[in-house]
DSSP file (Angstrom, degrees, kcal/mol; ACC not computed):
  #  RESIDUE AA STRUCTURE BP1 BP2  ACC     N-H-->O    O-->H-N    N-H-->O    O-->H-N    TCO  KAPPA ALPHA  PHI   PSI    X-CA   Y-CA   Z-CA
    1    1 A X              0   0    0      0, 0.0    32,-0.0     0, 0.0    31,-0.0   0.000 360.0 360.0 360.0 130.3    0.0    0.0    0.0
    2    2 A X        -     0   0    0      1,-0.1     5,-0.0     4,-0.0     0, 0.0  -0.058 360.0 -94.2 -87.2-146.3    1.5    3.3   -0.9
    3    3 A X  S  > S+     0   0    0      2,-0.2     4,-1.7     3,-0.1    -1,-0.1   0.780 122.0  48.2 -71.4 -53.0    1.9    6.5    1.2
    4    4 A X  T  4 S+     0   0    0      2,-0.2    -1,-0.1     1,-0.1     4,-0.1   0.688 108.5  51.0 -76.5 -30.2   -1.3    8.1   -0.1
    5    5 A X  T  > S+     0   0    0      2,-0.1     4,-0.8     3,-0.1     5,-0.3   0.573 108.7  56.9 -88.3  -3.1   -3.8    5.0    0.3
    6    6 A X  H >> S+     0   0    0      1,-0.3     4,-3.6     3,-0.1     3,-0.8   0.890 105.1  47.5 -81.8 -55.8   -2.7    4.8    3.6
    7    7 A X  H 3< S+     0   0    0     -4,-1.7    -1,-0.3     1,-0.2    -2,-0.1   0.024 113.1  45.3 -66.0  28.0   -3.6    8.2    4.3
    8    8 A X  H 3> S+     0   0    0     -2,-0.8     4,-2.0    -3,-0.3    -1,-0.2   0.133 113.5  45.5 -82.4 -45.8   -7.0    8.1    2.9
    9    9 A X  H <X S+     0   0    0     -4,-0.8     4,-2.6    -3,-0.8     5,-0.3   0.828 115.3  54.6 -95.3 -22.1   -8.3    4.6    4.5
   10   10 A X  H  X S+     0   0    0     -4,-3.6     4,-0.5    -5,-0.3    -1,-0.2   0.653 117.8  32.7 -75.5  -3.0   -6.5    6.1    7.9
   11   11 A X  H  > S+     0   0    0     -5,-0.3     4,-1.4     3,-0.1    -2,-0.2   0.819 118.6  54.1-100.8 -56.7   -8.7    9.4    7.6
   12   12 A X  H  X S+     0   0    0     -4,-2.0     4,-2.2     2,-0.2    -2,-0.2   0.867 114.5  41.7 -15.2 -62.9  -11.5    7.2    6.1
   13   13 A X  H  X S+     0   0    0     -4,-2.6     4,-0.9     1,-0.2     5,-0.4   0.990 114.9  51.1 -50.7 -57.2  -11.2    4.7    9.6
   14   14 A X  H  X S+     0   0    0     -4,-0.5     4,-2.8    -5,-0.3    -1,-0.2   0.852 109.2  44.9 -49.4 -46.6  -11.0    7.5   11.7
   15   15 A X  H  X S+     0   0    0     -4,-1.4     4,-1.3     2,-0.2     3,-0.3   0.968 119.9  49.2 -43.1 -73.8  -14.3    9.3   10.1
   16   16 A X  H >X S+     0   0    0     -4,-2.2     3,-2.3     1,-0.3     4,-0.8   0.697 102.5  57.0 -40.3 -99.8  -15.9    5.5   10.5
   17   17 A X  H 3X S+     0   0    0     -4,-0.9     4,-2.0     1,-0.4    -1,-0.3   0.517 105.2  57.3  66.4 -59.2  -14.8    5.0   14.0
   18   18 A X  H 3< S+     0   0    0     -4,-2.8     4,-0.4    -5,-0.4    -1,-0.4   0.933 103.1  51.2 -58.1 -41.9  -16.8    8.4   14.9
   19   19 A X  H <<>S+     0   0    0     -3,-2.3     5,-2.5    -4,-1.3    -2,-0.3   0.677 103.2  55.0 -61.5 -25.5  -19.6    7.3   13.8
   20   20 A X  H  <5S+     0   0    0     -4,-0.8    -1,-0.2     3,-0.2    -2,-0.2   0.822 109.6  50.9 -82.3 -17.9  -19.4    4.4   15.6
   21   21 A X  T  <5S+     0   0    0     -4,-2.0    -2,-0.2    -5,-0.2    -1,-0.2   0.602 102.2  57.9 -57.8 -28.5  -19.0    6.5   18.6
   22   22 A X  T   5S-     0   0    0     -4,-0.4    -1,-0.2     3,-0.2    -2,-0.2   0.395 123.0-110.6 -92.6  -6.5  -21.7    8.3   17.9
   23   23 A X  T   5S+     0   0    0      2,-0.1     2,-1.5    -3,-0.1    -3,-0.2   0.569  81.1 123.3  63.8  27.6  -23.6    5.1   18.0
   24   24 A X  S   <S-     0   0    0     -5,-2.5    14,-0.1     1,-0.3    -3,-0.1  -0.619  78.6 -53.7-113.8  71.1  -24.3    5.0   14.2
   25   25 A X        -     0   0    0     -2,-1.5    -1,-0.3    -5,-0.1     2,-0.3  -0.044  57.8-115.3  57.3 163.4  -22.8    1.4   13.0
   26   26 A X  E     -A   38   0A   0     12,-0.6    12,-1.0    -3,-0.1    -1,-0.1  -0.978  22.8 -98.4-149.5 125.7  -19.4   -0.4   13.3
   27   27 A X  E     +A   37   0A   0     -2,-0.3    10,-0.2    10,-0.3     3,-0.1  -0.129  31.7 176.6 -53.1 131.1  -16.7   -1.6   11.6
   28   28 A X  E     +     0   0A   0      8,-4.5     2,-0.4     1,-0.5     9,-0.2   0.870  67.7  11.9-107.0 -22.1  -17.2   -5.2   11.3
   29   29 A X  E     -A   36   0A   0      7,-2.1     7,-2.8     2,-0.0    -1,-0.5  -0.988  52.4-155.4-161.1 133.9  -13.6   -6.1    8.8
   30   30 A X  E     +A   35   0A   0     -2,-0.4     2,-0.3     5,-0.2     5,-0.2  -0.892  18.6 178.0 -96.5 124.2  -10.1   -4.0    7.8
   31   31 A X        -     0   0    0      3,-0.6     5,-0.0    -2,-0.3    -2,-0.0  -0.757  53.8 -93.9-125.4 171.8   -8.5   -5.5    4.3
   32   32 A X  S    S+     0   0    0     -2,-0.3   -23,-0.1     1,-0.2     3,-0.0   0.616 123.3  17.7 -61.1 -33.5   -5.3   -3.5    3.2
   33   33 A X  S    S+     0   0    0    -24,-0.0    15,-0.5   -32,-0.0    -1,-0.2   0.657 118.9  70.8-120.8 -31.1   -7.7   -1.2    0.8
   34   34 A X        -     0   0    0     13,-0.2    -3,-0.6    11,-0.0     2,-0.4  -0.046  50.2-165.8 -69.2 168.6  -11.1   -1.8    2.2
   35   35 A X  E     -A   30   0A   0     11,-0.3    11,-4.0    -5,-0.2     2,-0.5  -0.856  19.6-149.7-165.7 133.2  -13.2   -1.0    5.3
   36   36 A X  E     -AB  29  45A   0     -7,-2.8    -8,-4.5    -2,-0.4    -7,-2.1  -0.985  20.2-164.2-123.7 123.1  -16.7   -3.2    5.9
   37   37 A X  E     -AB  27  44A   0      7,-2.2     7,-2.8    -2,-0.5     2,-0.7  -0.899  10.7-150.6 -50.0 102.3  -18.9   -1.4    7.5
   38   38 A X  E     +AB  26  43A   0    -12,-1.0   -12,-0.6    -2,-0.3     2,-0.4  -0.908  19.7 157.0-114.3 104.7  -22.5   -2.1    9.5
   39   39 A X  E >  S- B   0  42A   0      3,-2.5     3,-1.5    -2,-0.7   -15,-0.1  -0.802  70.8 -17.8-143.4 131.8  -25.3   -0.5   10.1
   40   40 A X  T 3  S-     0   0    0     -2,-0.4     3,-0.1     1,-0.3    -1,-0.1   0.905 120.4 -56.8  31.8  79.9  -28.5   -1.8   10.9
   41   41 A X  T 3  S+     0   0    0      1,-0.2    -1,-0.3    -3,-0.1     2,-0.2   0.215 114.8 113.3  73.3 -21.4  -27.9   -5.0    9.7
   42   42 A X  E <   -B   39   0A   0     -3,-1.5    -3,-2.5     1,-0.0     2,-0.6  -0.558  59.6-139.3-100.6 145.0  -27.0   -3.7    6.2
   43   43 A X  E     -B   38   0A   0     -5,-0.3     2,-0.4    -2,-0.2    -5,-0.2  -0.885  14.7-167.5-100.7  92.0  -22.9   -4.2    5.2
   44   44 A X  E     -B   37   0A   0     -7,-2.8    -7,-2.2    -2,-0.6     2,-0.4  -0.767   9.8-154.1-104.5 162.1  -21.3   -1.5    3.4
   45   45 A X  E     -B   36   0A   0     -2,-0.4     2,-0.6    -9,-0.2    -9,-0.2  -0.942   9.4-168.5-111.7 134.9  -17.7   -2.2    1.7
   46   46 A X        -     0   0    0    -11,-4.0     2,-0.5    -2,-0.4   -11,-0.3  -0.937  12.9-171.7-110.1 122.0  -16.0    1.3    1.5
   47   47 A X        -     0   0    0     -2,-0.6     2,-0.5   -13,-0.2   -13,-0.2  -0.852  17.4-158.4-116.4 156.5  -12.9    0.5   -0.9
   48   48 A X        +     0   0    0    -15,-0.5     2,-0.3    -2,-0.5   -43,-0.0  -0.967  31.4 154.4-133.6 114.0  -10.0    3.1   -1.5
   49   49 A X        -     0   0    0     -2,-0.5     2,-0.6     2,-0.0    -2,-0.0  -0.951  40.4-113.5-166.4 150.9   -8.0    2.1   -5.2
   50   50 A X        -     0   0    0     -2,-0.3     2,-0.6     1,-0.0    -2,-0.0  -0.728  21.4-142.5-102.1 138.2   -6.1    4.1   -7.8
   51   51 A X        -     0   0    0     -2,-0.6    -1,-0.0     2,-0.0    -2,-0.0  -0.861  11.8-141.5-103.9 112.9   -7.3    4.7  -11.4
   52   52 A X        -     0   0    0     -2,-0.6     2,-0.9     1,-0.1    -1,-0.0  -0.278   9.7-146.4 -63.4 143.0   -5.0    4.7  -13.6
   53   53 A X              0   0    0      1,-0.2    -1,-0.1    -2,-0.0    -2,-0.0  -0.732 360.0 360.0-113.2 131.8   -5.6    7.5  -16.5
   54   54 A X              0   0    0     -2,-0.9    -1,-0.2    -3,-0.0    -2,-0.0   0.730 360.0 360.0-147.5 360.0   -4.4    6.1  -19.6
């Protein structure tokens, strides 16, 4: 993972994390690029990836 998707799914977690504070859903799984999500019952995948312009 380079320097700049790290910083993006670590401000991403952190955002996520509040909300879970807040009582608004939880992080249910961390993948290298991903963050899975919950709330009320429903499973969201937030995914972070670079598009190449070519």
């Amino acid at each position: 993972m380079n320097h700049v998707l790290t910083l993006l799914v670590n401000q991403i977690r952190t955002a996520l994390e509040k909300l879970g504070r807040e009582g608004v859903g939880y992080v249910n799984s961390e993948y290298s690029n991903s963050i899975e999500y919950c709330v009320d019952g429903r499973v969201f995948e937030i995914t972070i990836k670079e598009r190449w312009k070519g």
